[in-house]
N, C-alpha and C positions, 0 to 999 in steps of 0.2 A: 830124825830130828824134827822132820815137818810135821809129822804124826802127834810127836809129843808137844808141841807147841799149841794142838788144837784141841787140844783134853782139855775137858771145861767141868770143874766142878759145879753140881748145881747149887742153884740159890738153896738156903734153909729155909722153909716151910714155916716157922713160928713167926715172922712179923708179918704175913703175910695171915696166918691165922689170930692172931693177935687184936689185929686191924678188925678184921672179919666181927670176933669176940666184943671189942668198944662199941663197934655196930649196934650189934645186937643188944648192949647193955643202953645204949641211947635210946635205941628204939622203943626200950621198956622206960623209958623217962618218959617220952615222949605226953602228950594229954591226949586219951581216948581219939577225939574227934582229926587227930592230926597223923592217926596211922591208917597205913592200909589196907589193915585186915583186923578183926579180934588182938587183943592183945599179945594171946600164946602162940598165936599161930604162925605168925614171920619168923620170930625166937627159935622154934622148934624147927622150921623146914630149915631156915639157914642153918643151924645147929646139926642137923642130921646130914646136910650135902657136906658141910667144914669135917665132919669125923668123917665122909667117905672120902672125901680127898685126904685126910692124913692117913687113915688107914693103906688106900691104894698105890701111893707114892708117900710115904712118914722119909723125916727127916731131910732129907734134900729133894727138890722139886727136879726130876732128872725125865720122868718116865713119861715115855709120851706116848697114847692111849687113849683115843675117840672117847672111852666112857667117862673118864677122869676131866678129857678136855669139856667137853658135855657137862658135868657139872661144877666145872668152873662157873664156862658161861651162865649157866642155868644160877647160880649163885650172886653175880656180879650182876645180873638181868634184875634179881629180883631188890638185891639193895639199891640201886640205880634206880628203878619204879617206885620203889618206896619214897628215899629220898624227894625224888620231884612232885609222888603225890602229896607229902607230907609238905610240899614246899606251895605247891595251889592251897591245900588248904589253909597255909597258915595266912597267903595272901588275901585271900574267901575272905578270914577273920577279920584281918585288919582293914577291909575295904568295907564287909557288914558288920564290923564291931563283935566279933567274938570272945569268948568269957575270959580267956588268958587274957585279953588287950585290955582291959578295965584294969591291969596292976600292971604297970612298970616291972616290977620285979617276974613277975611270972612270965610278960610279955620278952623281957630279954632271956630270959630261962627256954623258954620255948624257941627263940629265934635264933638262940646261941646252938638247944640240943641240932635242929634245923640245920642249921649253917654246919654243922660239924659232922653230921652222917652225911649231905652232900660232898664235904671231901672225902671223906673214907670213902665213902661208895665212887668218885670218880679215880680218887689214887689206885681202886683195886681195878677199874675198867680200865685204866691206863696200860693197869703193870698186867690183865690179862688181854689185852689185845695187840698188844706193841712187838713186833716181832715173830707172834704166832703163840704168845705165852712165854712164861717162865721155864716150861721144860724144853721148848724148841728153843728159847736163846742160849740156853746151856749146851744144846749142840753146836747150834750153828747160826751166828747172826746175821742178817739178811746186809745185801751190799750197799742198799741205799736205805738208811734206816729209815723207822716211821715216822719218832718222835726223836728229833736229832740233839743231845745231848751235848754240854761243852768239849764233851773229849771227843764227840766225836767232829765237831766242828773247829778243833783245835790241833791241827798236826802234829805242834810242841811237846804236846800231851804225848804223846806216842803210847797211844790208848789202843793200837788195834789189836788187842785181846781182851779190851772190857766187859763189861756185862751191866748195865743199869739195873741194880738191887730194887725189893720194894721201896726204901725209904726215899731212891732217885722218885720213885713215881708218887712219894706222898707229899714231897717237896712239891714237883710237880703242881699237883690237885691246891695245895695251898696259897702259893705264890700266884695260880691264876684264879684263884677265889679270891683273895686279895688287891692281886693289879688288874684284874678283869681283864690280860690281855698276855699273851705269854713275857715271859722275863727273859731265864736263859735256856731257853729246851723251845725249839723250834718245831712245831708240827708240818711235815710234810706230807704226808697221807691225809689222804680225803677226809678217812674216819676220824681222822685224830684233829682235824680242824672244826668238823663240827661236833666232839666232844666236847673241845677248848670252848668253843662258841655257847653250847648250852649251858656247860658251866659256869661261865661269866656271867653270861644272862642271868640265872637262877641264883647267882651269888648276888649279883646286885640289887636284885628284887629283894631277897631278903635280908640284905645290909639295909638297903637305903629305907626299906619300908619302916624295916623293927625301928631304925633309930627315929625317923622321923614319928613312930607314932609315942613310944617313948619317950620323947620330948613333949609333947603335944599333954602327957601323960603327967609327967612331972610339973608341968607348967600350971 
């Protein structure tokens, strides 16, 4: 009875590929001077690691396996870099006046695509590092967790079989883009406080910046 009680189906692989997919389509919005590499080239690598992890583990995220975990990371590493260089430059911009900041309309266009690949890229750093990934919480969730969710700080809940899905961790990424400070998912792990932390930072910079030059714009 203890045995069955501990089968964990794994999470589904598509909103976590999903995510990945908005990425990479923002990324191709993005204005030249605000990505970090040529145009094709982000597209393509992230594009070619998202079909090795569906390929390697397709359909439910169960399999756990160094090369898969490998390019996870390697994946999550490079939308993550992207995001915050694309987030210096867009600041660059708006402190030397760059071509997007001359239009309102373009400057919230860019600061929104901006703001919106920094959460995807931290909802995915979240949901890959919290526990040991998505294939290792489908076994087995760690006793003290990382990123402590309501159920699991709510005994009421009688959640100790849960599993925090990707869309726990895009809530996550949102809500401290937003409040710039966690809500209801408490970071106890080292990593996971100065994830939360650059986040914030990096969200408010490019909140506070876009709207204040945008006004300034309109005006």
């Amino acid at each position: 009875m203890e045995q069955h009680a501990q089968v964990t189906v794994g999470e589904s692989r598509w909103p976590m590929a999903g995510a990945v997919v908005a990425a990479i389509v923002l990324t191709l919005l993005l204005p030249d001077d605000l990505r970090l590499a040529p145009g094709w080239v982000l597209p393509v690598v992230e594009g070619l690691l998202l079909v090795a992890l569906i390929a390697g583990d397709p359909g439910r995220i169960s399999r756990r396996s160094t090369a898969l975990r490998a390019a996870s990371i390697t994946l999550v590493g490079i939308l993550a870099c992207s995001a915050i260089w694309s987030t210096i430059r867009l600041v660059d911009d708006l402190i030397h006046g760059g071509k997007e900041t001359n239009s309102a309309a373009s400057l919230l266009q860019a600061g929104g695509t901006v703001w919106a690949c920094t959460v995807l890229a931290f909802s995915l750093l979240y949901f890959e590092l919290d526990g040991g990934g998505a294939a290792a919480r489908a076994h087995r969730m760690p006793v003290t967790p990382q990123l402590a969710f309501p159920q699991h700080l709510s005994p009421e809940l009688n959640a100790a079989h849960w599993r925090p899905r990707y869309v726990d961790y895009l809530y996550l990424a949102l809500t401290n883009a937003t409040a710039f400070s966690p809500t209801d998912v408490m970071p106890l792990a080292s990593w996971a406080k100065i994830a939360m932390g650059i986040q914030s930072l990096v969200s408010l910079l490019i909140l506070g910046l876009v709207v204040a030059r945008a006004v300034n714009v309109f005006a």
